[in-house]
MISE-684992 format. One record per residue (C-alpha): residue in three letters; residue number from 1; x, y, z. Coordinates in steps of 0.5 Angstrom, whole numbers, plus 500, padded with zeros to 3 digits. Layout:
residues N
kolmar:banu:px:py:pz
Ala:NUM:X:Y:Z
...
This chain:
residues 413
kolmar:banu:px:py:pz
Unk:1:873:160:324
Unk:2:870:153:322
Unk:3:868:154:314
Unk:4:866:146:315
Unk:5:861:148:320
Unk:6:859:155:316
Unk:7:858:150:310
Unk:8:855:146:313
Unk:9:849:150:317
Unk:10:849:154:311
Unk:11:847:148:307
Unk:12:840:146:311
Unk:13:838:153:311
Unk:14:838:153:303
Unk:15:835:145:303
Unk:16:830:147:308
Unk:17:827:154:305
Unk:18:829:151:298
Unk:19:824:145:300
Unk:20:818:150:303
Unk:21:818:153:297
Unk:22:818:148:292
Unk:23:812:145:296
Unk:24:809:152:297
Unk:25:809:153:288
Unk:26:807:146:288
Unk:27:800:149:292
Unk:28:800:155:287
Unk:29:800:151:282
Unk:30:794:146:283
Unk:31:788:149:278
Unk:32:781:149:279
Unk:33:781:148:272
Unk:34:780:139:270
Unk:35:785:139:264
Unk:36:782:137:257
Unk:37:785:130:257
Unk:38:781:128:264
Unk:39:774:131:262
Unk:40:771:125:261
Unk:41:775:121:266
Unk:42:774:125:273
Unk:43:768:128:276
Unk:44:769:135:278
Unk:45:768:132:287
Unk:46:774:127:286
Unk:47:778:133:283
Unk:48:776:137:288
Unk:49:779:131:293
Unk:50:786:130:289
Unk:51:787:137:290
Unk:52:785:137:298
Unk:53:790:131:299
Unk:54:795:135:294
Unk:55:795:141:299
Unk:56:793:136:305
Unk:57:801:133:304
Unk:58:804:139:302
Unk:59:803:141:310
Unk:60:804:136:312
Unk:61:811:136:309
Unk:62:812:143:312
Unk:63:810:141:319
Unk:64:815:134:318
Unk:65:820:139:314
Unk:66:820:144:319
Unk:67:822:139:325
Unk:68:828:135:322
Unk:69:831:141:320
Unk:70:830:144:328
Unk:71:833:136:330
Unk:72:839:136:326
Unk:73:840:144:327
Unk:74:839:142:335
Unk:75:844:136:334
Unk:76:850:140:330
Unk:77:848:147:335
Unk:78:849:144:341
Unk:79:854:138:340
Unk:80:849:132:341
Unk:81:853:127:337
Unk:82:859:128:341
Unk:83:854:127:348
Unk:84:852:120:345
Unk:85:860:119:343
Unk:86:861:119:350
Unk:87:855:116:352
Unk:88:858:110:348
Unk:89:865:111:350
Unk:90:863:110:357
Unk:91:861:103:356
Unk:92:869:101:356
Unk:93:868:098:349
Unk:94:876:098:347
Unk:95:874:096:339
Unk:96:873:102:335
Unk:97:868:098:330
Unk:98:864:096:336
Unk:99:864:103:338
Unk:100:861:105:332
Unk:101:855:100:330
Unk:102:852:102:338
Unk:103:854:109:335
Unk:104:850:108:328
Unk:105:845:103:331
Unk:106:843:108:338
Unk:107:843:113:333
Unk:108:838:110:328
Unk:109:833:108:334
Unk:110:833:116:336
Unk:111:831:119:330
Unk:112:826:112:329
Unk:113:823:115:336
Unk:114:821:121:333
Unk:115:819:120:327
Unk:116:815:114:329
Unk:117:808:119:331
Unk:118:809:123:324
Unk:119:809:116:320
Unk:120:803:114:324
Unk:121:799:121:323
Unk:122:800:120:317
Unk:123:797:113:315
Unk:124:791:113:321
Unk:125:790:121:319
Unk:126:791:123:313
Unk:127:791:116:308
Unk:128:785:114:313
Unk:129:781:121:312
Unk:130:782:120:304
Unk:131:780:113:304
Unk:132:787:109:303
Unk:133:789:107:309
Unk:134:787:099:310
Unk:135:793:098:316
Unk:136:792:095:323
Unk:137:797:098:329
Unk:138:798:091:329
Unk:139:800:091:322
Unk:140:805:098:322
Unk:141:808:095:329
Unk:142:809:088:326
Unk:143:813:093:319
Unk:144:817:096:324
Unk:145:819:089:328
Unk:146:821:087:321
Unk:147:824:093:319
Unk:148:828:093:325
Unk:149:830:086:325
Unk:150:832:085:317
Unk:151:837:092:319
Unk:152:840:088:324
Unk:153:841:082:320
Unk:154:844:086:314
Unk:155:846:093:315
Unk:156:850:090:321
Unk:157:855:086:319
Unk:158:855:090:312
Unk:159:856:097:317
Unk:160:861:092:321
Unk:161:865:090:315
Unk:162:866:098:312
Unk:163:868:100:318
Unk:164:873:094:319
Unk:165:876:097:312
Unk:166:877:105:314
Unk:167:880:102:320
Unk:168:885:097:317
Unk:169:887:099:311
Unk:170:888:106:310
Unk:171:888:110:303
Unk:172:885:105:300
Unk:173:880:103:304
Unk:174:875:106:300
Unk:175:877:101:293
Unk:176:875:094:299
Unk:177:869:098:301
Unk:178:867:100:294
Unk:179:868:093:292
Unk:180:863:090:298
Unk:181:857:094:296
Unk:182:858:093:290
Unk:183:857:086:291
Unk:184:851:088:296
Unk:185:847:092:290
Unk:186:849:086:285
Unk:187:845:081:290
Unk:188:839:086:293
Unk:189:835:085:287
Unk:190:835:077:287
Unk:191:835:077:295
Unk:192:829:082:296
Unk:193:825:078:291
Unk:194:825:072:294
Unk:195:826:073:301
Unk:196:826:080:303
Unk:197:818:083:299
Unk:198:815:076:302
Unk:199:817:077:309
Unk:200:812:083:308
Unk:201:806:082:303
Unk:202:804:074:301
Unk:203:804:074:293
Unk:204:799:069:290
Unk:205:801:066:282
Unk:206:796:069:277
Unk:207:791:065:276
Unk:208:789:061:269
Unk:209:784:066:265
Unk:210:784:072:259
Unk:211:790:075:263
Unk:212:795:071:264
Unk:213:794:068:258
Unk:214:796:075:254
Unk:215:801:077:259
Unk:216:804:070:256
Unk:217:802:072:250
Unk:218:806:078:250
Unk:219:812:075:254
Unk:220:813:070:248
Unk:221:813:075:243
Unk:222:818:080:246
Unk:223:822:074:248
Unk:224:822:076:255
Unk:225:821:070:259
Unk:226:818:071:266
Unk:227:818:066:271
Unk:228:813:070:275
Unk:229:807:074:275
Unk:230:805:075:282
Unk:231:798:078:286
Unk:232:801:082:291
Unk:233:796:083:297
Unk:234:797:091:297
Unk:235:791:092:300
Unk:236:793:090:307
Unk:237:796:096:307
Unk:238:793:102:302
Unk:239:788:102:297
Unk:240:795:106:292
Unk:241:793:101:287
Unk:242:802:100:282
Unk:243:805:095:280
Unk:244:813:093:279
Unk:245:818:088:275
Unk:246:823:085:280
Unk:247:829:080:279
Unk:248:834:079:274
Unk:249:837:074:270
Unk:250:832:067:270
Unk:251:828:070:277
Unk:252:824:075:272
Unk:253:817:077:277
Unk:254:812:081:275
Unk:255:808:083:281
Unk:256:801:086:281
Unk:257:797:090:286
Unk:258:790:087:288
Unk:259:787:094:287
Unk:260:789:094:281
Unk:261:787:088:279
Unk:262:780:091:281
Unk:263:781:097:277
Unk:264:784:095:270
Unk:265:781:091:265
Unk:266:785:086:262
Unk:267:788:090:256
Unk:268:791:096:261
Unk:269:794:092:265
Unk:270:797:088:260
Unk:271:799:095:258
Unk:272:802:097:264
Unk:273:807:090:265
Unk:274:809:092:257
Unk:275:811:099:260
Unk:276:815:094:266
Unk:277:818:090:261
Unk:278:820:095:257
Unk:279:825:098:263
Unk:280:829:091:262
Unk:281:829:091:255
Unk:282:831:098:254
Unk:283:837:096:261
Unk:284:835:101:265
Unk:285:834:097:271
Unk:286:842:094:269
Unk:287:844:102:268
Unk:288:841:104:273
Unk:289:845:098:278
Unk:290:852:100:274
Unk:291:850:108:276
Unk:292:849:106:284
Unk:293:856:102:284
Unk:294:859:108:281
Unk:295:856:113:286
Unk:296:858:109:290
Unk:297:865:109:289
Unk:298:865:117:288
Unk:299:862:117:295
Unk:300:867:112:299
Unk:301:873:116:295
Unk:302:869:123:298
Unk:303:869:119:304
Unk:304:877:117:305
Unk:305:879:124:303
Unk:306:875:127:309
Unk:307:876:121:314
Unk:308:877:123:322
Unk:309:878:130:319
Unk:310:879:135:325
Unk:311:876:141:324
Unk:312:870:138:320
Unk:313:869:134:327
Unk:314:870:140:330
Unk:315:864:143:326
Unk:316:860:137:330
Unk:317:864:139:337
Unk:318:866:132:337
Unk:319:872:131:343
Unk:320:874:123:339
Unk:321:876:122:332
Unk:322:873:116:329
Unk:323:871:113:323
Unk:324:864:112:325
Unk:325:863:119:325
Unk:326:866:120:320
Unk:327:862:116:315
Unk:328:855:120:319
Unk:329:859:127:318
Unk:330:860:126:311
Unk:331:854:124:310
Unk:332:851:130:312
Unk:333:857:134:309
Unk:334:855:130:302
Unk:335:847:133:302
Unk:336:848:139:298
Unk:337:852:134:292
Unk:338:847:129:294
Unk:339:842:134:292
Unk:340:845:135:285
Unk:341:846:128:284
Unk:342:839:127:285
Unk:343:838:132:279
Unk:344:841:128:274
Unk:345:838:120:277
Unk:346:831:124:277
Unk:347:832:127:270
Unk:348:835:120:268
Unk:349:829:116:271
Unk:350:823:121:267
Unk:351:827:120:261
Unk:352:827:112:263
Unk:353:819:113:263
Unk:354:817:115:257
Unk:355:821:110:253
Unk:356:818:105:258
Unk:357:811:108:255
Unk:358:813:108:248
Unk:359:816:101:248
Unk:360:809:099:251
Unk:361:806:103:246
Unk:362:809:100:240
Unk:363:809:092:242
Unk:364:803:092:244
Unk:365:800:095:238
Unk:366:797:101:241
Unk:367:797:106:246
Unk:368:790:107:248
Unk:369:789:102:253
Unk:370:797:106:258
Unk:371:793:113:257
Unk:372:787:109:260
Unk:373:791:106:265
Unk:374:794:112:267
Unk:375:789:116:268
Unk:376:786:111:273
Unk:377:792:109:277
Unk:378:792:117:278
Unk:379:784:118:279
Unk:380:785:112:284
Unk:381:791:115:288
Unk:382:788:122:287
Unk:383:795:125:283
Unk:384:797:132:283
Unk:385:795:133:275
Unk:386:798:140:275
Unk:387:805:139:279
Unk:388:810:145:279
Unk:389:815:145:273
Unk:390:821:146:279
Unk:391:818:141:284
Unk:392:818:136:277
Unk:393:826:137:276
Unk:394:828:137:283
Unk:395:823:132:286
Unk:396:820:127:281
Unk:397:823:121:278
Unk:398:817:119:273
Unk:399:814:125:269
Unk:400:807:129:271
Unk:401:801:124:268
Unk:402:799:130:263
Unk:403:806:130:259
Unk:404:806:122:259
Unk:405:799:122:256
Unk:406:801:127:251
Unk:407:807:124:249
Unk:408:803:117:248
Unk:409:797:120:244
Unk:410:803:120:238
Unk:411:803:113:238
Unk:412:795:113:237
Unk:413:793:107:232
């Protein structure tokens, strides 16, 4: 008996009915009832239709659930990774390492084939039938070539150089692979403000005017020096209108959504980039970068500790042991931790927010114009209102807008 493949398929069952039902409370719970807060915001045909894209997404969750579960369970049941090793293997290879990026690479185009139509369903049908979708064909195939190319470009000589490691140096293979992705989280920031975001929306400087001035203004008095502050062409892709803070150190950028410049005023945005800039005040981008390079660490020991295992290989009828199944078969072994450790990043994350929102309170003199903003940015993008308690702790990273705008009424001058 292989305990590995019990645990193993054990834990998708759990995952996968866990997951149907956190999305079937979350159906339960959406309310014909506009809460007190929204009733001179929302217009009750809008709510209706915040609630018919919530029910809208939440099936189309159980149909794109139900198959990756039905895939991995076909793939684990009938020995599927062992017959795309020998395919790889048959090509003569004699170098492990190169045997695995063909391995790793082949694989990824397999699971991209099949989730390709259910990405395309969902933005050409279901954002399209709601009125978010503003993307051509041309331009979601133009994503996936970028996408694909900066894969190739990055994760390659990355995923080369890690399997190079576990292939030479044994036991502490772990410590030289930790400290290169370490290295590679410390450079994502600057390297995806000015290389990678570019290649896929055009930012134009703010122009001179009220906001501009303000959000300068603000800047100076927080002594938060920013070398940006960018428009971003959201727009060519969906009328979700947000906004983000990226860089670190001296390459600080503030981006703003074009439909979100339709939508604010000049005092709710200036509200929503003191809410960004209070993530870098109060170093929850900084901790949030030493938690990566901490669980990074933990997983690549994991790693180690399970490397070329024969019976977790058994559990995956795998003929040939290999460092390249290795890292795929731990992955997949990692889930259910990876789910617990998600807990916490999320519970941290939500944590993160409202101090965010207390900060843009309190520098900006008041909380009005953030509840205002918030109830916007949740009508535009038809937010759930009332999601499920249990999906709030095992799915979302920010809190429900009911319970920020509650926390921020604290701050009402």
């Amino acid at each position: 008996m292989n305990y590995y493949y019990i645990f193993i398929i054990s834990a998708i069952i759990i995952e996968f009915i866990f997951a149907r039902t956190t999305g079937y409370l979350n159906i339960k719970s959406l309310s014909p009832e506009l809460p007190e807060e929204f009733k001179n915001s929302y217009d009750e045909s809008k709510y209706n239709k915040s609630q018919r894209y919530t029910r809208t997404n939440e099936k189309f969750d159980v149909v794109t659930g139900t198959f990756d579960f039905i895939f991995i369970l076909c793939i684990i049941v009938f020995g599927l990774f062992n017959v795309l090793d020998l395919f790889i293997r048959s090509f003569g290879f004699q170098s492990d390492m190169v045997n695995g990026l063909l391995f790793l690479g082949l694989f990824m185009i397999i699971q991209d084939i099949f989730s390709t139509p259910f990405s395309l369903y969902r933005h050409f049908v279901i954002e399209e039938r709601f009125g978010f979708n503003k993307m051509s064909i041309k331009t979601f195939v133009t994503d996936k070539i970028k996408g694909i190319c900066l894969m190739t470009l990055i994760g390659t000589p990355l995923m080369g150089i890690l399997l190079y490691f576990f292939e030479s140096f044994g036991d502490i293979a772990w410590l030289y692979a930790w400290a290169i992705v370490s290295g590679f989280i410390l450079i994502l920031q600057p390297l995806f403000t000015t290389f990678i975001a570019p290649l896929f929306n055009t930012f134009t400087p703010l122009e001179e005017g009220e906001l501009k001035d303000s959000i300068n203004s603000y800047s100076e008095k927080v002594q938060f020096p920013i070398s940006r502050i960018d428009i971003m062409d959201g727009s060519k892709r969906s009328s979700h209108s947000n906004a983000y803070f990226s860089g670190i150190g001296k390459r600080k950028r503030i981006a703003l959504f074009d439909t979100l410049m339709e939508k604010q005023s000049a005092n709710e945005i200036l509200a929503i980039v003191a809410h960004e800039v209070g993530h870098y005040k109060k170093k929850h981008i900084q901790k949030g970068i030493v938690l990566s390079i901490l669980t990074s660490g933990f997983m690549f020991f994991l790693v180690s500790v399970f490397m070329e295992n024969p019976e977790l290989f058994a559990a995956f009828s795998m003929e040939n042991l290999s460092v390249y199944g290795s890292l795929i078969f731990f992955q997949i072994l990692f889930s259910p931790i990876n789910i617990i450790l998600s807990l916490f990043t999320n519970a941290l994350s939500r944590k993160n927010e409202f101090e965010a929102d207390k900060y843009s309170a309190k520098t900006t003199g008041d909380s009005l114009h953030l509840i205002s903003g918030l109830k916007k940015l949740t009508i535009e993008n038809l937010g759930n209102l009332t999601p499920h308690p249990l999906n709030v702790f095992f799915n979302y990273s920010h809190p429900p807008v009911l319970q920020r705008i509650r926390a921020l009424s604290r701050y009402v001058s």
